[in-house]
TORFILUM-575519 format. One record per residue (C-alpha): residue number from 0; x, y, z. Coordinates in Angstrom, 3 decimals. Example, Ala and Ser with C-alpha at 12.3 -4.5 7.8 and 13.67 -1.06 7.14 Angstrom:
% residues 2
[r 0,[12.300,-4.500,7.800]]
[r 1,[13.670,-1.060,7.140]]
This chain:
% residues 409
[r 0,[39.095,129.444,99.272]]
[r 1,[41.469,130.034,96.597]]
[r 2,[41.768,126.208,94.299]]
[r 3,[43.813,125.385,91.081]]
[r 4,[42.983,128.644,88.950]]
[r 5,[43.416,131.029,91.505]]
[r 6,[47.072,129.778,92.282]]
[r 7,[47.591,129.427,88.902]]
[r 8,[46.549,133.093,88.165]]
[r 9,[48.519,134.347,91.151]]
[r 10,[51.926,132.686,89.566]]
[r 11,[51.044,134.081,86.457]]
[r 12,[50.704,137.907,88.290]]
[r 13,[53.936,137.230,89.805]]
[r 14,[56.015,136.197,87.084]]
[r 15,[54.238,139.376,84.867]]
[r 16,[54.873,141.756,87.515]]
[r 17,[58.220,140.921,88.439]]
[r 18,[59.871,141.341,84.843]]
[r 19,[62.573,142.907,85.257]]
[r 20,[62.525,143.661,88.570]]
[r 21,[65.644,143.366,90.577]]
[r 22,[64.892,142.851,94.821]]
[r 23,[67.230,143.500,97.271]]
[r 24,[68.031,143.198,100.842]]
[r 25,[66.577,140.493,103.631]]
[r 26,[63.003,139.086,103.384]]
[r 27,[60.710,140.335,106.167]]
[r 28,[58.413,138.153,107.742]]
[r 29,[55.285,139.790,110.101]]
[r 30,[55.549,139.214,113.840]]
[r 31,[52.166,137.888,114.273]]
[r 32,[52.477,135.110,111.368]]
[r 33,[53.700,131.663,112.697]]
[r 34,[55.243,130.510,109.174]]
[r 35,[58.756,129.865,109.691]]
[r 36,[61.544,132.831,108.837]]
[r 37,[62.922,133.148,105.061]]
[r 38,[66.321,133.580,105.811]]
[r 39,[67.635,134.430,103.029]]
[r 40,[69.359,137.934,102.014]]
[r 41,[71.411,138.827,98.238]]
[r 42,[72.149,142.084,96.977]]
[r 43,[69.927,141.603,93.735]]
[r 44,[67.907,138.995,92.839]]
[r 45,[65.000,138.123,90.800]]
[r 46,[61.554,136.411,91.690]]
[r 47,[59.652,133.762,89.393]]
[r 48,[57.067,131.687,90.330]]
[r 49,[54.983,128.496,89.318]]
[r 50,[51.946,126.321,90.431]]
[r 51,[51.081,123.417,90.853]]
[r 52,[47.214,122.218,92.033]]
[r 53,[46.840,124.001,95.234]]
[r 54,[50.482,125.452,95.756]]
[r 55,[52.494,128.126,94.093]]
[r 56,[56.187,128.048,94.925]]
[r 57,[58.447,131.452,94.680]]
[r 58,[61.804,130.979,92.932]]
[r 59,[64.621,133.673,94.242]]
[r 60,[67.562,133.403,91.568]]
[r 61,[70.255,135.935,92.718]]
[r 62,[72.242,137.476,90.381]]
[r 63,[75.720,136.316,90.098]]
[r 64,[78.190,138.128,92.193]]
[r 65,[82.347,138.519,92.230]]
[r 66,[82.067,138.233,95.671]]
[r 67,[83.953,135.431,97.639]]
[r 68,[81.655,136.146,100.992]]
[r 69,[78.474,135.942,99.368]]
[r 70,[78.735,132.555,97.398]]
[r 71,[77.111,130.601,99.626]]
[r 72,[73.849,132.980,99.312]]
[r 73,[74.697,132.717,95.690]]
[r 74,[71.941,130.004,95.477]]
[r 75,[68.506,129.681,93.961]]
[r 76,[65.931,129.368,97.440]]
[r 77,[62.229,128.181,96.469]]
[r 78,[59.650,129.003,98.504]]
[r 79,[56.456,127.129,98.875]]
[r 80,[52.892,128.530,99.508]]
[r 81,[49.407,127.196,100.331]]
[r 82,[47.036,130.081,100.103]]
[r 83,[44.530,128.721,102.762]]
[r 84,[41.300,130.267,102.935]]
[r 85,[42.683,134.372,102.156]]
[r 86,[45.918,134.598,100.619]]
[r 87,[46.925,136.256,97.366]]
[r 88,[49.969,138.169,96.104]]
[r 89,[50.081,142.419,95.980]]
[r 90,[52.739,144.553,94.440]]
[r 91,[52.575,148.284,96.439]]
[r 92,[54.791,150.931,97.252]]
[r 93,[56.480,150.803,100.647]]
[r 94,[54.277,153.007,102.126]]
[r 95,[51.211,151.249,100.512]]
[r 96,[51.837,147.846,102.226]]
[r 97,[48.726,146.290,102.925]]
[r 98,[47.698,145.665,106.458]]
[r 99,[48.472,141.606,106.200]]
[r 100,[51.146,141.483,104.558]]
[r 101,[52.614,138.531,106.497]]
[r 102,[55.999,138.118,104.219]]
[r 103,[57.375,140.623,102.155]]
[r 104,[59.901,140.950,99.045]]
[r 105,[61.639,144.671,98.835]]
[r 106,[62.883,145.864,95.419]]
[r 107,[66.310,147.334,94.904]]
[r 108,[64.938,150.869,93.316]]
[r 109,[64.252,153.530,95.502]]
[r 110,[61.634,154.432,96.319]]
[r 111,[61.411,150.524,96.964]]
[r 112,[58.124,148.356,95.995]]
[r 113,[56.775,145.562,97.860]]
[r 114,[55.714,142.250,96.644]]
[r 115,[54.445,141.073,99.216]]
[r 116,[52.114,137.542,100.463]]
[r 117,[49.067,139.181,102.511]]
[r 118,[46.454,136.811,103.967]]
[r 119,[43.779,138.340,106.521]]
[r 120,[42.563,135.251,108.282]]
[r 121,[46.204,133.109,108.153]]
[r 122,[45.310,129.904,107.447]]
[r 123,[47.883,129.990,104.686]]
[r 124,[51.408,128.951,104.927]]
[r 125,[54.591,129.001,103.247]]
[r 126,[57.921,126.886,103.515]]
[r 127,[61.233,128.324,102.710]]
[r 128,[63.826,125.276,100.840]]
[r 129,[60.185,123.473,100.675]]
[r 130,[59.492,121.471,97.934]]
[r 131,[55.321,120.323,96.254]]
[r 132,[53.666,118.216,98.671]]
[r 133,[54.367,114.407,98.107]]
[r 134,[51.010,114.030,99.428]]
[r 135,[49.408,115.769,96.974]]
[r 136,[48.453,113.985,93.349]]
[r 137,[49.595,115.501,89.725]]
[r 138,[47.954,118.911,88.589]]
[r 139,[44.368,118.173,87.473]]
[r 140,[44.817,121.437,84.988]]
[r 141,[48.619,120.878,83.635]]
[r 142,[49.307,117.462,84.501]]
[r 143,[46.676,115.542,83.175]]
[r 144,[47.908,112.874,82.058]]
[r 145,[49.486,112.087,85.212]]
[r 146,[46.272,113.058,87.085]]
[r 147,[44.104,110.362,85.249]]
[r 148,[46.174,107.865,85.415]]
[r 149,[46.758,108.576,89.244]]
[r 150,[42.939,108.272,89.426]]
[r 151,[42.146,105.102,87.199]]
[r 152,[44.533,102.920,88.700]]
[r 153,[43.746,103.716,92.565]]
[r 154,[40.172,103.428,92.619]]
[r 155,[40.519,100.274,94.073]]
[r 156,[41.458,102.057,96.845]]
[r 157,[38.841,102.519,99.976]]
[r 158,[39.305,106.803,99.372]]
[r 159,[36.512,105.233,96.376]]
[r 160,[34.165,104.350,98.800]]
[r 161,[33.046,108.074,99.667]]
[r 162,[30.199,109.954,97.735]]
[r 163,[32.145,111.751,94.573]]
[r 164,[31.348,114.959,95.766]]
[r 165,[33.951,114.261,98.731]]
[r 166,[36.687,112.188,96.597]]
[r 167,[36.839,115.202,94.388]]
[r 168,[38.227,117.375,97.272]]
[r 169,[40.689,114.930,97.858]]
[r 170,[44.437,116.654,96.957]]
[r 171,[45.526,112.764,96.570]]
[r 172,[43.520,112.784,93.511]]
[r 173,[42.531,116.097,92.202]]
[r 174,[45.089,118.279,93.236]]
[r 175,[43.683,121.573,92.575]]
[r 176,[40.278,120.944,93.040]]
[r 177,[37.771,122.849,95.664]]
[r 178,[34.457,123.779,97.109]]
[r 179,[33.153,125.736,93.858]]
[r 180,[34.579,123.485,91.082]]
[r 181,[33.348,120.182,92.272]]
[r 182,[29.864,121.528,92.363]]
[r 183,[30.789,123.054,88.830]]
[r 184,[32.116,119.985,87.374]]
[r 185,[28.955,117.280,88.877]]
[r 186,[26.652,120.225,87.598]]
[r 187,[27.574,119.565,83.947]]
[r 188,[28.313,115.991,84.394]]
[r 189,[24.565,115.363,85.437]]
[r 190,[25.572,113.020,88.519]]
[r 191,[23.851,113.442,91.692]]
[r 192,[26.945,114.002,94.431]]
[r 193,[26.241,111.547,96.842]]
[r 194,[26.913,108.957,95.001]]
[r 195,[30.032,105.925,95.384]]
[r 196,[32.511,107.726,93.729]]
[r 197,[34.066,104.165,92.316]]
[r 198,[30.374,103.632,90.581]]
[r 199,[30.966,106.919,88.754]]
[r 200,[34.757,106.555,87.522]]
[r 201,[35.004,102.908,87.278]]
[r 202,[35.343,102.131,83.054]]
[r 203,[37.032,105.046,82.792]]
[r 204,[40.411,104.561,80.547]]
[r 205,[43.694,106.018,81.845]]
[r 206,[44.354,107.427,78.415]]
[r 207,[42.071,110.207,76.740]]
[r 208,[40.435,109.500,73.956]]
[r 209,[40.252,112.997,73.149]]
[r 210,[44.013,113.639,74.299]]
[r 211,[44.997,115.833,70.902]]
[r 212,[42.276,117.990,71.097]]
[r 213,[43.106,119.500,74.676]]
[r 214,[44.850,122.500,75.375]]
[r 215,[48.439,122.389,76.271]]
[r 216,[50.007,124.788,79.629]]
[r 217,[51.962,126.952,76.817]]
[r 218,[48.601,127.882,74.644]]
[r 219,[45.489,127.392,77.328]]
[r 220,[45.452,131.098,76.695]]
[r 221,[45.365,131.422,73.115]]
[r 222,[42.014,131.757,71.153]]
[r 223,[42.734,128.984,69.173]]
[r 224,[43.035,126.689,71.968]]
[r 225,[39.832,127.743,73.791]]
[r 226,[38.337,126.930,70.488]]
[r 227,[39.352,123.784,70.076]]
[r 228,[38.488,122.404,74.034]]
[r 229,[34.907,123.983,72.618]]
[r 230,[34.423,121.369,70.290]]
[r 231,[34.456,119.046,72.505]]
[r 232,[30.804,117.708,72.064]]
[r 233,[28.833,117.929,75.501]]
[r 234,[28.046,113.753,75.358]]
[r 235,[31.574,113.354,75.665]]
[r 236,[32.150,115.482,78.260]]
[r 237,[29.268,113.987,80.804]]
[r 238,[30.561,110.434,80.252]]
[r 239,[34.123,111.623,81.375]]
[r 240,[33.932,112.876,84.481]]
[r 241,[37.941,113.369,84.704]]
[r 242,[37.641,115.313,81.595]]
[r 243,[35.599,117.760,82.992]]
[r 244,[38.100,118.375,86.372]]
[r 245,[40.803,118.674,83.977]]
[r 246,[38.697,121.635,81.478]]
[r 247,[36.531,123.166,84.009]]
[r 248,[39.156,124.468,85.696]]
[r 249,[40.893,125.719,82.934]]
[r 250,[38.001,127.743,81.403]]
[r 251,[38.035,129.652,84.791]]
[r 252,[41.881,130.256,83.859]]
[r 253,[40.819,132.214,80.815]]
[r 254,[38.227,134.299,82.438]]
[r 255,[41.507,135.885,84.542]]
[r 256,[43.162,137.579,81.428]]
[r 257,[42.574,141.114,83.097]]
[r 258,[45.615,139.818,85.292]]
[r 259,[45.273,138.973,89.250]]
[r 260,[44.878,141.682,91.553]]
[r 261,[42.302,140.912,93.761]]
[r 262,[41.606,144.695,94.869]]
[r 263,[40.818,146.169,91.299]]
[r 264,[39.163,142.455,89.704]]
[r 265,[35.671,142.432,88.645]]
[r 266,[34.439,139.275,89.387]]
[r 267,[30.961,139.973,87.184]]
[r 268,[32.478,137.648,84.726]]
[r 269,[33.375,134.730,86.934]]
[r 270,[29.275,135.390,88.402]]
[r 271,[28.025,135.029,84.951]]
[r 272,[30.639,131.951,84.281]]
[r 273,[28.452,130.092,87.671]]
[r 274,[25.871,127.352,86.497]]
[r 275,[25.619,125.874,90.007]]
[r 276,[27.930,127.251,92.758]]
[r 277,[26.089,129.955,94.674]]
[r 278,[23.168,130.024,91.942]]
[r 279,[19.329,130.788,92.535]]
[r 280,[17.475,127.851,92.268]]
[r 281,[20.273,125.500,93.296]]
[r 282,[20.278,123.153,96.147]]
[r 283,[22.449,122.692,99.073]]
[r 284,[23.267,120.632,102.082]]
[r 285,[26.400,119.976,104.075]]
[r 286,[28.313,116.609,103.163]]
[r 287,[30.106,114.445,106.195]]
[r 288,[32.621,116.890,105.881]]
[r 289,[30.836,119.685,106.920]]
[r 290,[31.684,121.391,103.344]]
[r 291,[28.514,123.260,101.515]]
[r 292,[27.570,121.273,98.554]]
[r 293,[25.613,122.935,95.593]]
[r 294,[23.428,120.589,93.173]]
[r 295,[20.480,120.033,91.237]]
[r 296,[17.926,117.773,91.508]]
[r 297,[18.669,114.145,93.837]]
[r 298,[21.134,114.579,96.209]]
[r 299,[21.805,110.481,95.706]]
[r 300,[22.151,107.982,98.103]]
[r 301,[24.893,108.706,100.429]]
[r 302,[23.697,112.319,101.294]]
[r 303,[23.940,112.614,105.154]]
[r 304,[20.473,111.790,107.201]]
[r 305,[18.771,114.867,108.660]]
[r 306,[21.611,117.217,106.437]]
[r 307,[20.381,120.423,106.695]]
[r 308,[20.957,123.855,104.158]]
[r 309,[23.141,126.446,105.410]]
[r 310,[21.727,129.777,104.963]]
[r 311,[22.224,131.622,101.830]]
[r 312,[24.598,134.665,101.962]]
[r 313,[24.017,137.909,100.240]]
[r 314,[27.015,138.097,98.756]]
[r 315,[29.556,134.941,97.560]]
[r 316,[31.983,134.383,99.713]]
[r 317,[34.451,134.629,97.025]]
[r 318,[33.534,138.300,96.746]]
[r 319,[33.777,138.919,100.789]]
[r 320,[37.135,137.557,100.741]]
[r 321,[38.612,139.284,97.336]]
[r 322,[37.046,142.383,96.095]]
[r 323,[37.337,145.453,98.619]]
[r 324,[36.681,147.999,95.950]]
[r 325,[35.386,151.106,97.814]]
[r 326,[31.832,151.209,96.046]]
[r 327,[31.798,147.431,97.026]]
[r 328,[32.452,148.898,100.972]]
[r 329,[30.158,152.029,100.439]]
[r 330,[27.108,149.146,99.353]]
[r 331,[28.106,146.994,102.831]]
[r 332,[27.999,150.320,104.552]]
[r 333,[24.856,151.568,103.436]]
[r 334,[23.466,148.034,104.017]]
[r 335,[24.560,147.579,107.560]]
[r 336,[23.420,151.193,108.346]]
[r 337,[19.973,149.771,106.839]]
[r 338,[19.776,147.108,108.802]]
[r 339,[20.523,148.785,112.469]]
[r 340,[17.637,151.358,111.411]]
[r 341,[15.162,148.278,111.041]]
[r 342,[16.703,147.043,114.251]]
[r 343,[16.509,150.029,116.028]]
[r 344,[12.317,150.699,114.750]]
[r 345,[11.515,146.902,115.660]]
[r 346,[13.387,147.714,119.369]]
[r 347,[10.659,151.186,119.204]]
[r 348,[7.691,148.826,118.642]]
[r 349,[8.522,146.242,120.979]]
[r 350,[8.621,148.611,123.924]]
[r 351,[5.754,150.234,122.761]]
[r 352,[3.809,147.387,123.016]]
[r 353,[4.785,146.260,126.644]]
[r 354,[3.999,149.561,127.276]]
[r 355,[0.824,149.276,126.241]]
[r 356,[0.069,145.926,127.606]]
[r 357,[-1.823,145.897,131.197]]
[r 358,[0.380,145.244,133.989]]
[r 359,[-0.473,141.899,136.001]]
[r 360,[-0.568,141.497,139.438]]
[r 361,[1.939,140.158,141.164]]
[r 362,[1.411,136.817,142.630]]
[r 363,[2.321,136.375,146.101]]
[r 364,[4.460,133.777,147.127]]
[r 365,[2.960,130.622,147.635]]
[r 366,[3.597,129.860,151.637]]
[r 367,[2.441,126.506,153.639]]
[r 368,[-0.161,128.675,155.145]]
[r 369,[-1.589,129.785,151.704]]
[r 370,[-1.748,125.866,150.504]]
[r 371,[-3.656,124.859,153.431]]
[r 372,[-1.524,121.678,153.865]]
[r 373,[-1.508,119.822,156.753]]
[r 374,[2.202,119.146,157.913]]
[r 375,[2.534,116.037,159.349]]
[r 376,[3.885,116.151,163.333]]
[r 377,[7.597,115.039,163.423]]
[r 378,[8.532,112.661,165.677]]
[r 379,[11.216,113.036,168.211]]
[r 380,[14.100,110.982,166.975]]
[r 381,[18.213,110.609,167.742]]
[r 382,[20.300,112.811,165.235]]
[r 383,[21.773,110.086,164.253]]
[r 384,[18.470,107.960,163.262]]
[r 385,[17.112,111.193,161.899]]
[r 386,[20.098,111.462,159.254]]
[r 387,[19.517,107.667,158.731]]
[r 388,[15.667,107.924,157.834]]
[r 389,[16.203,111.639,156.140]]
[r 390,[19.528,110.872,154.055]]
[r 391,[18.989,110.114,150.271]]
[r 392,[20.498,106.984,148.661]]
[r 393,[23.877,107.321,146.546]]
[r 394,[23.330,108.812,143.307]]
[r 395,[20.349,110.780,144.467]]
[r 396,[21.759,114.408,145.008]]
[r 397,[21.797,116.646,142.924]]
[r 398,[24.728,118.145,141.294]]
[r 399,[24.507,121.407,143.331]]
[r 400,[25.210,118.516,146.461]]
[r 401,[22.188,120.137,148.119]]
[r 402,[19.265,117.390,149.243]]
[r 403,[16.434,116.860,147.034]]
[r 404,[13.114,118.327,148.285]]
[r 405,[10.680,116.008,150.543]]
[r 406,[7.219,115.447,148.741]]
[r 407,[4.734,117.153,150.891]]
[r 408,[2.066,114.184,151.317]]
């Protein structure tokens, strides 16, 4: 599932892409997607975009028109997207459009391009006029002040009570944080995840003491800044768990310079970048959630009785979702066709060996004759004392409503 750096990378491929691109014309919206319609249509406008923890909201700026009809379109319309478990932005030709493209932007140069929102399984969503979620806290990567403070004075709050591992998916809190980070961030922290979240953060300040030394959002690209969040002694870092979901994220940021297109992106970086998430030799169990959690060592207290591992996958999931390079299909191909071949030869052997096997009789069925039992002689009774004497108490049938079967004494 895409979290705070993959939103924030998408924005960033939008706004880089869409330089100095004028769009034109209505906004299409798939049949089969049950977002609402974009209505919104200008001659030329322009697309920007920005994020914020787990959203990423579309700016369309038309460009100022003489026309009296079209000043009420004249407007600025902001579009807000949750990526759910698929979504990410392409930029194709119009005849290149991938096959979920669920709501798309048409340029005003012919041939036209396509910027377009796809999202395969379509648990994302988008809301035209829509605004960041009030529900969701301050950015943990470019709000961080706001973020810790957001934390530090709510942990009275019974959210607290939970094991950290599940507090830190809470968007209340740590906007921007998911599945892979938390299990990045308690990794390096040392803390077992099933612990009471308010034992871990409680003494934390609201303030930074290493404020000045963190990147800003106009430099967390620069050299120079990823230098400076380096020096950033490791002690400090363990005993401030907010520090870490405010950096984490951000290093993952910097691996993305390549630019987001999820298509053509080698992800061998990100792999390497892992400590925890998806790693050999790492544990995992399910949390009350039902969300995979990756760790080290003691699970800690709270970890849920008879919790079982998931299996492992072959691949990440991150991968299955993102990277549908064609030697990346050609490996899955030659893999599957693999496996149906072993399927096929252990299928062979099996019926070989029935074959093989000696047939065995068949037993005949088993009549009163064949037990020897002696029936006991009914006695001539009334139909309606028979169904007295032969009728099972309430409750007794079965569910099939037929009569349960008389012990033969």
């Amino acid at each position: 599932m895409p979290e705070g750096p993959e939103l924030h990378l998408a924005s960033l491929f939008v706004n880089t892409i869409c330089e100095g691109v004028l769009f034109s014309g209505p906004v299409k919206k798939s049949d089969v997607s049950k977002s609402p319609e974009v209505v919104f249509a200008c001659e030329a406008y322009r697309i920007s975009a920005a994020s914020r923890g787990k959203e990423v909201k579309l700016t369309l700026t038309p460009i100022k028109s003489d026309d009296k009809k079209a000043k009420e379109a004249q407007q600025p319309v902001d579009i807000v997207f949750r990526f759910g478990m698929s979504g990410f932005f392409r930029f194709t030709a119009e005849d290149e459009l991938p096959k979920h493209a669920h709501l798309c932007f048409y340029s005003k140069e012919k041939p036209s391009k396509v910027l377009s929102y796809v999202d395969a399984r379509r648990f994302g969503s988008w809301q035209p006029h829509g605004t960041w979620q009030p529900d969701r806290g301050p950015c943990i990567m470019f709000e961080y002040e706001s973020f810790r403070e957001n934390v530090v004075s709510h942990l009275s709050e019974r959210a607290f009570d939970r094991p950290i591992c599940e507090v830190l998916l809470n968007q209340k809190y740590f906007n921007g944080i998911g599945n892979y980070l938390r299990a990045e961030i308690l990794y390096r922290s040392n803390i077992p995840p099933f612990v009471p979240a308010r034992t871990v953060l409680e003494g934390l300040e609201s303030e930074d003491p290493c404020e000045d030394e963190k990147p800003s959002k106009n430099d967390i690209l620069n050299q120079k800044a990823a230098t400076t969040a380096r020096k950033i002694t490791m002690k400090d870092e363990r005993a401030d768990l907010l520090r870490l979901c405010h950096t984490v994220p951000l290093e993952v940021v910097r691996l993305g310079g390549k630019g987001y297109d999820p298509e053509k992106a080698d992800y061998s970086a990100f792999e390497a970048w892992l400590q925890c998430y998806y790693v050999d030799g790492m544990k995992s169990i399910r949390d009350h959630n039902g969300r995979t959690m990756w760790f080290k060592g003691d699970p800690g207290p709270m970890a849920p009785k008879d919790s079982k591992s998931p299996k492992a996958k072959k691949r990440m999931k991150k991968d299955e979702e993102h990277d549908y390079t064609s030697k990346k299909k050609g490996a899955s191909t030659q893999s599957e066709s693999t496996g149906k071949t072993k399927t096929v030869k252990k299928e062979v052997k099996v019926a070989k060996g029935k074959k093989d096997e000696p047939q065995k009789e068949a037993t005949p069925p088993r009549t009163a004759k064949s037990l020897k039992v002696n029936m006991p002689q009914r006695e001539h009774k009334s139909p309606a004392s028979r169904r007295a004497t032969t009728e099972p108490a309430e409750g007794s049938r079965r569910r099939s409503g037929r009569l349960p079967r008389q012990n033969v004494k």
